[in-house]
C-alpha positions as CSV (number, residue, x, y, z in Angstrom):
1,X,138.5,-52.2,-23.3
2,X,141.7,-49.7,-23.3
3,X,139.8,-47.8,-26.0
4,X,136.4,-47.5,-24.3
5,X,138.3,-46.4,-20.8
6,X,140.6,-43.9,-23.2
7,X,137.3,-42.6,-25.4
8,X,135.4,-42.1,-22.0
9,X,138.4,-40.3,-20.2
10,X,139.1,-37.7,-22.8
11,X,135.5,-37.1,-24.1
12,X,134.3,-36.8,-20.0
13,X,137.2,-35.8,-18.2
14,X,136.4,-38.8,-15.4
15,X,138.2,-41.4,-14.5
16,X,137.0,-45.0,-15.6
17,X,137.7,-48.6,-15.6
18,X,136.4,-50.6,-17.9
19,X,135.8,-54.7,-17.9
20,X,133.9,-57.8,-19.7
21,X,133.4,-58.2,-23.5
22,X,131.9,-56.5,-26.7
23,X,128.3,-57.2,-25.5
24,X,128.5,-57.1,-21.9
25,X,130.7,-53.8,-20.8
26,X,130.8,-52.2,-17.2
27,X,132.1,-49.0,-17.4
28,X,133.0,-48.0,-14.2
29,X,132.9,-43.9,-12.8
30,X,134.4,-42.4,-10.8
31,X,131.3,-40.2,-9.2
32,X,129.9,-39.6,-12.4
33,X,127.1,-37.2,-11.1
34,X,123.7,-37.0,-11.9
35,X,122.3,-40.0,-14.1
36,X,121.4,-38.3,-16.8
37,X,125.3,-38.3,-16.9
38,X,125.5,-41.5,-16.8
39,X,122.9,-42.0,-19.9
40,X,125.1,-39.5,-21.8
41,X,128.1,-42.1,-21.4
42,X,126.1,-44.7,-22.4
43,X,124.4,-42.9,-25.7
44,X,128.0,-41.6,-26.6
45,X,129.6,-45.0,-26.6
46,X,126.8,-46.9,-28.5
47,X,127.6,-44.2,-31.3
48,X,131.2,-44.5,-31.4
49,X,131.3,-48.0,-31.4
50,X,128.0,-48.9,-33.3
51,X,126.8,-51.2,-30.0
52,X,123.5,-51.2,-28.6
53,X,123.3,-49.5,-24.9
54,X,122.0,-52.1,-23.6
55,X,125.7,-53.6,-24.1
56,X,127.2,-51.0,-22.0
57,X,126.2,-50.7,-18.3
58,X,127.7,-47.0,-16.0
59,X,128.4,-47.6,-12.5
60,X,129.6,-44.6,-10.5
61,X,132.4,-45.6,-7.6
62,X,134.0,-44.2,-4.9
63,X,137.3,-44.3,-6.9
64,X,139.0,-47.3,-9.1
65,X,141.1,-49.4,-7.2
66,X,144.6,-50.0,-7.7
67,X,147.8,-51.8,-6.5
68,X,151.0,-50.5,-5.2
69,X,152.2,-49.7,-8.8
70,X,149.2,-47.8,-9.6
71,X,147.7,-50.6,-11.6
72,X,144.1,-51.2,-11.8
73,X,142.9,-53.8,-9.9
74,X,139.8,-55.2,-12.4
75,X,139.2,-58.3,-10.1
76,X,138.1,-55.6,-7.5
77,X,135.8,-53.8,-9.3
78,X,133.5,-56.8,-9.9
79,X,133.7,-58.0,-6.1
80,X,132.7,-54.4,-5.0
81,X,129.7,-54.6,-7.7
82,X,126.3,-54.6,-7.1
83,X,125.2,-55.3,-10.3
84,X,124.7,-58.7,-11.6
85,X,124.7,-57.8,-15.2
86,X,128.4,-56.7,-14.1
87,X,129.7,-58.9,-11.7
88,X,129.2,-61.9,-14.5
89,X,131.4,-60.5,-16.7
């Protein structure tokens, strides 16, 4: 997951938080944009990483939460989801 945030933060210069498994990925945005930038993230990462996009699912936020520490709080990001395909992860 470290790579996919990494790959996403350097190739789109926004900040991301990524959580669940090979098949099942939420890559959260912070305010992505338009969705065509949001397709864009997904095509990108189903190339690098030789996955299908359905395996990868963008959700723009607010911003990504974190602790006191500046740690990222990943068991926040699935209670603040709307998505289902996320918040199972």
């Amino acid at each position: 997951m470290d790579e996919v945030e990494q790959m996403v933060q350097k190739h789109f210069g926004v900040e991301t938080a990524v959580s669940g498994s090979d098949n099942n990925m939420c890559i959260y945005v912070v305010d992505p944009g338009r969705k065509e930038d949001a397709d864009c993230i997904q095509e990108y990462l189903s190339d690098k990483a030789q996955i299908a996009q359905k395996a990868f699912t963008v959700i723009p936020i607010k911003e990504i939460p974190r602790n006191a520490s500046g740690k990222t709080e990943y068991h926040k990001l699935s209670e603040n989801n709307s998505s289902t395909f996320c918040s199972k992860a």
